[in-house]
SEDORO-954500 format. One line per 3 residues: number of its first residue (from 1); their letters; for each residue x, y, z of C-alpha. Coordinates in steps of 0.02 Angstrom, whole numbers, plus 50000, padded with zeros to 5 digits. Each point is the difference from the previous one (the first is absolute). Last residue first. Example, Ala and Ser with C-alpha at 12.3 -4.5 7.8 and 13.67 -1.06 7.14 Angstrom:
% residues 2
2) SA) 50684,49947,50357  49931,49828,50033
END
This chain:
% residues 635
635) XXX) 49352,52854,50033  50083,49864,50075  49858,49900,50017
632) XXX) 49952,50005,49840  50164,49978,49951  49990,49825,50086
629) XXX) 49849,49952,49912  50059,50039,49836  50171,49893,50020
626) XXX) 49873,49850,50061  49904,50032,49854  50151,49997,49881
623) XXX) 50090,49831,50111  49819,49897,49987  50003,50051,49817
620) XXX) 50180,49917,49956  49965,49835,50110  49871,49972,49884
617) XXX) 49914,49829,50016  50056,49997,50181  50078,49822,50035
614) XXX) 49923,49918,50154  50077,49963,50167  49831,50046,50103
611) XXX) 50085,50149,50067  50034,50057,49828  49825,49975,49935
608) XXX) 49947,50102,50157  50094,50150,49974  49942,49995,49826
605) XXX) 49825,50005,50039  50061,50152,50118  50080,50079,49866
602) XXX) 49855,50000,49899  49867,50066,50122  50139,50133,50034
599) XXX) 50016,50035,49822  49821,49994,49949  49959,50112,50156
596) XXX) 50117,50124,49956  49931,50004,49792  49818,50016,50093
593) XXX) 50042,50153,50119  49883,49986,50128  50104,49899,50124
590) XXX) 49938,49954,50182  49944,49821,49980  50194,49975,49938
587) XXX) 50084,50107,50140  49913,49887,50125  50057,49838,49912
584) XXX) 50180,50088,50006  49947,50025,50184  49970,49810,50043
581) XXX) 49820,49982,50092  49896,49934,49832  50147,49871,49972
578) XXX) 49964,49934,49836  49957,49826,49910  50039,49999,49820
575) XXX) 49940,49809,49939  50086,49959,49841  49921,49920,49814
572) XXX) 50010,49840,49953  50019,49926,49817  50089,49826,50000
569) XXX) 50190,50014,49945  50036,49898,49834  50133,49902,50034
566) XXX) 50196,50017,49909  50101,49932,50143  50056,50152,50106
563) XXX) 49820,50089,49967  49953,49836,50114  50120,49995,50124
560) XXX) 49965,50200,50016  49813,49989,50006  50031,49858,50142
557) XXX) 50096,50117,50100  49876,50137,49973  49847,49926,50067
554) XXX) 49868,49903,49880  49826,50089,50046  49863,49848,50105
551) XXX) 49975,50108,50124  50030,50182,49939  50194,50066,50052
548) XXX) 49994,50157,50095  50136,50143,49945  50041,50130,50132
545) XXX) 49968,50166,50055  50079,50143,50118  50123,49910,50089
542) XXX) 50033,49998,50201  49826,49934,50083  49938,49882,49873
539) XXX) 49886,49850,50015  49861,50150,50038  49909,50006,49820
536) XXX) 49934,50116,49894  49948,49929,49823  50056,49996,49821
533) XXX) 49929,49862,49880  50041,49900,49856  50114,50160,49941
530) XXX) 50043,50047,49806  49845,49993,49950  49952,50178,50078
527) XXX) 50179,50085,50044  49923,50175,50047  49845,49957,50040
524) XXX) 50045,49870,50126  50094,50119,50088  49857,50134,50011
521) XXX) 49884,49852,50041  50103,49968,50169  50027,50190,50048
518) XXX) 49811,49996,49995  49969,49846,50095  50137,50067,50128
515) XXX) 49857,50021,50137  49906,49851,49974  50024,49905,50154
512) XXX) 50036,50113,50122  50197,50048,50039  50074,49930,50154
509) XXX) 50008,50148,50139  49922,49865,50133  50115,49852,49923
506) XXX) 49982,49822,50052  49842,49992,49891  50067,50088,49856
503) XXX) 50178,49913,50019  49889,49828,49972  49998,50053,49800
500) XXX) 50084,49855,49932  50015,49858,50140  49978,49876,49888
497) XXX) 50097,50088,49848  49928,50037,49854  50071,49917,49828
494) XXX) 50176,49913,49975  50137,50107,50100  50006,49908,50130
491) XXX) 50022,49848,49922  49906,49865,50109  50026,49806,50051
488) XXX) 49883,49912,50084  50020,49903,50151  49946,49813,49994
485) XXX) 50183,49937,50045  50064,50116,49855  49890,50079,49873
482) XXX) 49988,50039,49808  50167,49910,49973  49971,49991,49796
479) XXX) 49999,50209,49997  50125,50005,50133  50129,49931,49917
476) XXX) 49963,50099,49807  50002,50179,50098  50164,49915,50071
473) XXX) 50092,49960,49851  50083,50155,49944  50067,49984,50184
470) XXX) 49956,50150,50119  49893,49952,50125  49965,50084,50173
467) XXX) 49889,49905,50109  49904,50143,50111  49993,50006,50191
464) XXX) 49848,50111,50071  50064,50132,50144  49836,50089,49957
461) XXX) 50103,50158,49922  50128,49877,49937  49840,49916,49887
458) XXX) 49933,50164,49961  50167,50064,49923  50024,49844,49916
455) XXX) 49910,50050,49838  50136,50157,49971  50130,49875,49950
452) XXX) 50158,50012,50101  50038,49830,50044  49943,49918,49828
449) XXX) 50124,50130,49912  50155,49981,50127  49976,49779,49977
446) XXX) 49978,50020,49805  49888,49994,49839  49839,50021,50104
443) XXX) 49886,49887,50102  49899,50010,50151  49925,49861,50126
440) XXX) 49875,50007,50116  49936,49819,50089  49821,50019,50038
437) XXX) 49875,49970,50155  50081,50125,50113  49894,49984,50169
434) XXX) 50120,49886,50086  50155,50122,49976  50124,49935,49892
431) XXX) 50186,49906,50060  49962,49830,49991  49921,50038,49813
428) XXX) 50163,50097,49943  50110,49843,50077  49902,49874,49907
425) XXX) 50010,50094,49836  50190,50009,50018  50128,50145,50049
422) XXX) 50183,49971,49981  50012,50133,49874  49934,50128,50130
419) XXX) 50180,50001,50073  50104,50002,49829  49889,50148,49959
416) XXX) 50024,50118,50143  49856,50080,50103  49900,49873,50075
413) XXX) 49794,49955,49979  49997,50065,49817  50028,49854,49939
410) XXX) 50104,49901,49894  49967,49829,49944  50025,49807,50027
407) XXX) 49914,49868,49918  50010,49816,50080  49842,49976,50058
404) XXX) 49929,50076,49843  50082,49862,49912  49893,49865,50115
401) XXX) 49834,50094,49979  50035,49969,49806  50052,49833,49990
398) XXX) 49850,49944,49880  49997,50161,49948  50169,49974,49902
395) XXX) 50053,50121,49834  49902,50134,50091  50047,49987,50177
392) XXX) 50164,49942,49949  50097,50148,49907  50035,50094,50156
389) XXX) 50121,49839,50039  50106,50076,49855  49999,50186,50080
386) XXX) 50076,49922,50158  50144,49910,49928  50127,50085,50046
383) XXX) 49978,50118,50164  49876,49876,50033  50119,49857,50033
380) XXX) 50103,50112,50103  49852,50051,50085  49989,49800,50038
377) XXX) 50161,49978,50058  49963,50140,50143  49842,49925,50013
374) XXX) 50105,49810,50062  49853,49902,50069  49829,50068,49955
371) XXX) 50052,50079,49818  50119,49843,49964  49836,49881,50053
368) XXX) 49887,50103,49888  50136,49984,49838  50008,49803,50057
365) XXX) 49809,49988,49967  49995,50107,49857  50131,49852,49936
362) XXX) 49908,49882,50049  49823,50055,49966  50070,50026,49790
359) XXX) 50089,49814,50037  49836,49911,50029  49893,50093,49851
356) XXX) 50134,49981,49888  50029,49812,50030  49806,49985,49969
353) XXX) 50008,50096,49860  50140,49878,49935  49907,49854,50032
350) XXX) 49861,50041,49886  50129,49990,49867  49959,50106,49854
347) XXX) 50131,50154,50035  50122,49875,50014  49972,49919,49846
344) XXX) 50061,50146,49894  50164,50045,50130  50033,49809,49947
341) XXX) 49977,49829,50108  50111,49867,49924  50029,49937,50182
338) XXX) 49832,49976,50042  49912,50089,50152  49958,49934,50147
335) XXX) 50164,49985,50105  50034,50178,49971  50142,50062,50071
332) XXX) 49986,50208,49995  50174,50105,50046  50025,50167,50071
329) XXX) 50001,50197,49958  49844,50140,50045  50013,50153,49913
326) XXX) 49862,49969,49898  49870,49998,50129  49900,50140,49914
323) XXX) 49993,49869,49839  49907,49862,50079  50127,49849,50060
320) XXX) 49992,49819,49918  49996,50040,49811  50138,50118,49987
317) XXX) 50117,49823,49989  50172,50099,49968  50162,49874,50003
314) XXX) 49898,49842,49924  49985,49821,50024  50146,49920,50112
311) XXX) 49962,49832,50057  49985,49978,50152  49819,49923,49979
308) XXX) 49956,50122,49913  50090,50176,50031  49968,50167,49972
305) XXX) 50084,50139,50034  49899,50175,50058  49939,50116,49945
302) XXX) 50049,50162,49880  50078,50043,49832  49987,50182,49949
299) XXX) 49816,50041,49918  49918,50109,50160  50168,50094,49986
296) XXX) 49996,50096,50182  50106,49891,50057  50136,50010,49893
293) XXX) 50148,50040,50130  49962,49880,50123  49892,50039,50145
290) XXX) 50101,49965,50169  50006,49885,50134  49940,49872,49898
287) XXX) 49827,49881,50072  50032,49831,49971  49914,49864,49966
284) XXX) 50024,49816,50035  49856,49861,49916  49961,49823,50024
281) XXX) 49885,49917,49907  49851,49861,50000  49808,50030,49962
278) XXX) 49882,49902,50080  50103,49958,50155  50177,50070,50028
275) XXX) 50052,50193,50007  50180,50018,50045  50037,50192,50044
272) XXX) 50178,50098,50047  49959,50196,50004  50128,50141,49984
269) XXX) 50046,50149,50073  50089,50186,49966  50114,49910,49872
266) XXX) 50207,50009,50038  50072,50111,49879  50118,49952,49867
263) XXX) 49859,49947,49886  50000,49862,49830  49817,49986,50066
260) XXX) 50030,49763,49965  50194,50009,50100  49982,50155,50109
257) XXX) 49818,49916,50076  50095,49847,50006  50144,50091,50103
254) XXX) 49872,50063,50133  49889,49826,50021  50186,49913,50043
251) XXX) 50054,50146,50113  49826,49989,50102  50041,49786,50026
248) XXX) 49900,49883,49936  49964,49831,50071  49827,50071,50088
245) XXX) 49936,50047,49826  50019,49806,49957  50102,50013,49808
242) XXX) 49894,49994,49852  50033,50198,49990  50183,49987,50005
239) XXX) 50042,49894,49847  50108,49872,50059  50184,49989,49936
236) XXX) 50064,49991,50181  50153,50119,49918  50181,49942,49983
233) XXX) 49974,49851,49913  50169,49897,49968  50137,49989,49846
230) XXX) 50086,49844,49915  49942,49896,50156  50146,49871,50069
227) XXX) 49941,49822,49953  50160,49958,49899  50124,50038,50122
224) XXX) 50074,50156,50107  49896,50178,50046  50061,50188,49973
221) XXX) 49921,50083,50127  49872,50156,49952  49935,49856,49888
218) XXX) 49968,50096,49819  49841,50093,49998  49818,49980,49969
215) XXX) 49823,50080,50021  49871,49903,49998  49841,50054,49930
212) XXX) 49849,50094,50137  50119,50138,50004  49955,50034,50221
209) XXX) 50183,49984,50030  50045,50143,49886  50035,50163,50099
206) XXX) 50087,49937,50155  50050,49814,49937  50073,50060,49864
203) XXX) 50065,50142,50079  50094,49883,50097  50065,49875,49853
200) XXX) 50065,50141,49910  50137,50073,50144  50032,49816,50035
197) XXX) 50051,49962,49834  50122,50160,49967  49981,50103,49830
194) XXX) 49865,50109,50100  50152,50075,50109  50082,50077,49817
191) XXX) 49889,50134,50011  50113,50151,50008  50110,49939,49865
188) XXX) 49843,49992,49881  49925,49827,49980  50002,49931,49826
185) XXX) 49803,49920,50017  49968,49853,49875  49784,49970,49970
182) XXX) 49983,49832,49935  49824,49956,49908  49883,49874,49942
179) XXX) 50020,49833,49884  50155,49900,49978  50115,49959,49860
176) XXX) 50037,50194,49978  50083,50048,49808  50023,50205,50006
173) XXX) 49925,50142,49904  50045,50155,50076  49953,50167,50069
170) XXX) 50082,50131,50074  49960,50151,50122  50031,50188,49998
167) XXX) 49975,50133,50122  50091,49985,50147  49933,49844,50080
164) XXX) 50181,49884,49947  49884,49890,49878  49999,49840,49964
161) XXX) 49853,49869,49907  50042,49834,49903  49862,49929,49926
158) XXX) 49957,49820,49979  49917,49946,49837  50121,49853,49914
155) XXX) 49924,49916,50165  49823,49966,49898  49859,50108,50089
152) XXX) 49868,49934,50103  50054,50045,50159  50097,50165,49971
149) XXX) 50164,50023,50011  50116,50120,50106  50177,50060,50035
146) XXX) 49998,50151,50109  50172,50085,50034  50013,50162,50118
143) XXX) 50155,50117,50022  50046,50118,50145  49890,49909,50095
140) XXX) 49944,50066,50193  49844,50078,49962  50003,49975,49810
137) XXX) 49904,49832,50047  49853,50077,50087  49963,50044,49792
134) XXX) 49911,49825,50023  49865,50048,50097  49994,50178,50039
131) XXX) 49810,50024,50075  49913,50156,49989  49951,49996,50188
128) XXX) 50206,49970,50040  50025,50151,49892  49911,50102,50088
125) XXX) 50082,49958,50170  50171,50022,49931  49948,50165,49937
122) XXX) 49942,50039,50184  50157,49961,50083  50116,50039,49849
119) XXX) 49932,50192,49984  50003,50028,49816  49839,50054,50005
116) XXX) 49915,49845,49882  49833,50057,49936  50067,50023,49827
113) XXX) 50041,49839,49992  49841,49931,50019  49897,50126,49891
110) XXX) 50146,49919,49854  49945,49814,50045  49815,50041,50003
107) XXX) 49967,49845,49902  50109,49855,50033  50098,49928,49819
104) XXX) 50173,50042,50110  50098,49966,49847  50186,49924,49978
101) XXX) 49992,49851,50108  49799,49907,49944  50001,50089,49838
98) XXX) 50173,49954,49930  49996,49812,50100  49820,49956,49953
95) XXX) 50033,50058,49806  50168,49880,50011  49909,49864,50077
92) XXX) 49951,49984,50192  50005,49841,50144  49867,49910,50047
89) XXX) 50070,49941,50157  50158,49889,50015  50072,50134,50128
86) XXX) 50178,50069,50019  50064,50133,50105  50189,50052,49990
83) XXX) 50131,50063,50122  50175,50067,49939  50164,50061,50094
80) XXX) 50084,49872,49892  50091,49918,50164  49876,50059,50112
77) XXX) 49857,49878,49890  49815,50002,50063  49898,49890,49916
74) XXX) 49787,50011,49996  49904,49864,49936  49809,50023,49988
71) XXX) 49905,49829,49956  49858,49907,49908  50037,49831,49994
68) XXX) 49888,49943,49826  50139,50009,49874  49937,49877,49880
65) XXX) 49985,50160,49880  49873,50075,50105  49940,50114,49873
62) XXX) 49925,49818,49934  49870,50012,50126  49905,50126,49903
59) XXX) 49810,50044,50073  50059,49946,50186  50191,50069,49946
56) XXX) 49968,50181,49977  49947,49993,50199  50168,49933,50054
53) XXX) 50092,50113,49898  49921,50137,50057  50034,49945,50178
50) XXX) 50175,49972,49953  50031,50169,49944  49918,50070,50130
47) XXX) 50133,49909,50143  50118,50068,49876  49953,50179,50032
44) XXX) 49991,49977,50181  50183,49927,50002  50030,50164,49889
41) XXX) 49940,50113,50124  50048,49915,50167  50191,50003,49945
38) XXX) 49975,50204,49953  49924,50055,50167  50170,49957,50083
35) XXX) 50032,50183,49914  49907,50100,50153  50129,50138,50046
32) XXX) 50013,50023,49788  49827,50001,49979  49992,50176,49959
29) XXX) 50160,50016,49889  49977,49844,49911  49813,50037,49988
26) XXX) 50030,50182,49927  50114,49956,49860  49901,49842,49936
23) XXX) 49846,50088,50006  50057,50146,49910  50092,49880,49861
20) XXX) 49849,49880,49997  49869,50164,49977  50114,50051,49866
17) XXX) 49972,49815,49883  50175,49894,50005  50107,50027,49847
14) XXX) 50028,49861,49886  50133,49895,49961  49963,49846,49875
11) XXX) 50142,49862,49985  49984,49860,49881  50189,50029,49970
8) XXX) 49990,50212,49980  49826,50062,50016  49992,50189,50062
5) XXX) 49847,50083,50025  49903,50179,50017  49816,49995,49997
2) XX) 50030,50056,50184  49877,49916,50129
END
């Protein structure tokens, strides 16, 4: 925000921080086709507010302030063109009110923006995954009014909050009798429909029915006598999860999902589970339809909303989903833990591993049945998230075969990358010939550098299909996988191949064993320690020479992860393999000039490194000997 104020009667103005201002522009112009959103945002905000209030209250009852009804009130007035929210939750201060609606304290605000294309379909969408909240209100207000105070604080500190959402908003003190907070909307001309009753009681009971607190307006019919109700329920006021699964309705499980992921889209699936016996709780998780923009930030908040006992515990309990399930949204009720549990004495509870345990298999079990029933969901699902489930095998072994169920890669099996994308470790296996015992795989820094690497030439000459991997991660995957359904897994370009040398036996004109030893100990004379080994080999029938990885030698992807974050980088040395029947090979054995032979013998090393996506230590060399070579043959 602006260090820049004004105070004038109590009265602070400040400027609202630039990521507000963008955000603020682009979401009323982006969400403009889909501003009913904004009623559903701030009910759902109140709805929080009470449950925070609720749980402040078990170690502080006096927050209650003999207040114990906890309610949403929402009034819709044609004649002022006005609606307002109210809540007696917990309510904010003056700090609460300048951080909580003038900042956007989310890291990876500014990377957020500057992902949005300006294309309203597809910003919209973004935005929905970053979650608006209250600024929802902007949407169709030309003017917004909060008045707030928090439990626990004497009324002479209520705060008066209004801003127009163009840049500036103001801040007062203000005397409030009563605890939480009113949110005033001064509908544009264009949005004047929301002022009328009926228009607020049905998306009410579209997008809020599930609010587990009533939520109340005045008698849609004005009622006669003593006994008439000052305002009714609108909503069944019943949180949704301890509902019967077969009293729930599709449209009620989407809008809750909206209501606790803060999403616009509909979720891909979701699971509805009461356990009862030794351990008691019910849980609902949802799987989003796509990643949200800080994914990839192993510290943002994750998991999923506790509750004990329906009572409201905390927003982001990380403690009952592993890590590489992060993505995963829902609610936790816990009849088995105690209601002053803390983030501390969660990870203690032996009950809490076994809740983690249960709901990790559910929700790898619902990811299975999305990929069985619905794959075209399911690639969806992969299309986002995929790179986070590679993450399991090693943080989870326990559920190991389970996650490699659900992997999906590219292979070298059809000719376009979206098609081979689709391709799991099942399908690969159905698909081998009996007598290949191993599951080949390949990686490289991209799709067009894995497809192309000299050590498949073998495998298309045999018709063999190759998994081709290109995620930093995937060197990483496949070292924890190991095998799949008792098949190992291989890199072909880690040590000799099985069928290495078999060309010699199929082959009449096949060179004898032996015959290039000389050409072989020329090479390795030249770059001595340089080189683990150089050898002939037949895995290539197009390129002159390639790099062989030793057994147990770190691959490149994981020496660039590590370099990226500071490691040291174990000592290994390369394999150069050659092609003994390629004619620069030919033109090597051949060469009596020593300086020609260095270059060649050079520039075929460096061929290789290249083709193996590794930097050259001196690009600047490789181009002079390359330049000499080519004169050569010019002269």
């Amino acid at each position: 925000m602006t260090a820049e104020t004004a105070q004038a009667g109590g009265a602070e103005t400040r400027g609202f921080q630039a990521e507000v201002k963008q955000l603020l522009h682009l979401m009323i112009h982006s969400l403009y086709s889909n501003r009913e959103i904004f009623l559903r945002e701030l009910v759902s905000n109140a709805s929080d507010a009470a449950d925070k209030l609720r749980f402040e209250a078990i170690g502080n009852p006096a927050l209650l302030e003999q207040d114990t009804a906890l309610a949403i009130r929402v009034a819709c007035d044609p004649e002022a063109g006005t609606v307002s929210v109210s809540d007696n939750g917990i309510g904010m201060s003056r700090d609460d009110v300048v951080q909580q609606l003038g900042t956007i304290a989310r890291s990876g605000t500014a990377e957020f923006l500057s992902s949005l294309s300006g294309d309203q379909q597809q910003d919209a969408r973004l935005i929905g995954q970053f979650g608006v909240g209250f600024y929802s209100a902007f949407i169709v207000a030309h003017r917004v009014e909060v008045y707030t105070r928090r439990a626990g604080l004497p009324a002479d500190q209520g705060v008066h909050w209004v801003s127009d959402g163009e840049g500036e908003f103001t801040v007062s003190g203000i005397e409030r009798p009563e605890r939480g907070t009113t949110v005033v909307l001064h509908l544009r001309d264009d949005a004047k429909e929301f002022a009328e009753d009926l228009r607020g009681r049905t998306l009410i009971r579209k997008y809020s029915d599930h609010i587990a607190f009533p939520v109340l307006m005045p008698p849609a019919a004005p009622a006669e006598g003593d006994d008439a109700p000052a305002e009714e329920a609108v909503n069944t006021a019943r949180a949704l999860w301890t509902r019967p699964r077969t009293e729930i309705q599709d449209d009620e499980y989407l809008e809750f999902y909206k209501h606790i992921a803060h999403d616009f889209e509909d979720p891909l699936i979701w699971s509805h589970n009461r356990v009862e016996g030794k351990r008691e709780y019910t849980s609902l998780l949802y799987l989003p339809a796509r990643p949200p923009f800080d994914l990839w930030n192993r510290d943002a908040p994750r998991g999923v909303k506790l509750y004990v006992q329906r009572v409201f515990i905390m927003d982001d309990a990380e403690q009952f989903l592993p890590l590489y399930l992060r993505f995963i949204r829902g609610v936790v009720d816990s009849g088995d833990l105690s209601l002053n549990v803390s983030r501390e004495l969660l990870q203690q509870d032996a009950n809490v591993d076994a809740m983690r345990s249960a709901l990790t298999k559910r929700a790898l079990d619902m990811l299975s049945k999305l990929a069985k029933n619905e794959p075209e969901k399911y690639q969806q699902f992969w299309d986002g998230f995929g790179r986070v489930l590679k993450e399991g095998p090693a943080e989870d072994p326990d559920n190991r075969d389970k996650i490699a169920g659900l992997l999906r890669f590219a292979t070298t099996a059809t000719d376009t990358e979206t098609e081979t994308a689709e391709q799991s470790l099942a399908d690969y296996i159905g698909r081998k010939p009996a007598d290949q015992d191993q599951i080949y795989y390949i990686t490289a820094d991209s799709f067009a550098a894995a497809k192309s690497s000299p050590h498949l030439e073998v495998f298309r000459k045999k018709g063999i299909e190759v998994l081709l991997l290109s995620d930093p991660i995937d060197e990483w995957l496949m070292g924890h996988l190991g095998e799949y359904d008792g098949v190992p897994l291989r890199d072909v370009r880690r040590g000799k191949l099985a069928f290495d040398g078999e060309s010699a036996k199929e082959d009449a004109e096949a060179p004898a064993p032996g015959e290039h030893d000389a050409l072989l100990e020329r090479i390795r004379t030249h770059f001595g320690e340089r080189l683990a080994e150089v050898r002939a080999t037949d895995r290539l029938t197009e390129s002159a020479a390639c790099l062989a990885l030793g057994e147990y030698d770190m691959g490149e992807q994981m020496r660039k992860i590590m370099a990226a974050t500071g490691q040291p980088l174990p000592d290994s040395k390369p394999v150069l393999e050659i092609n003994p029947g390629h004619a620069l090979v030919s033109r090597l054995a051949a060469e009596t000039d020593e300086q020609r032979f260095g270059d060649l013998a050079e520039v075929l090393f460096d061929q290789a490194q290249l083709a193996d996506g590794r930097q050259l230590a001196d690009p600047a060399a490789f181009v002079q000997r390359l330049n000499r070579l080519l004169l050569d043959l010019g002269a």
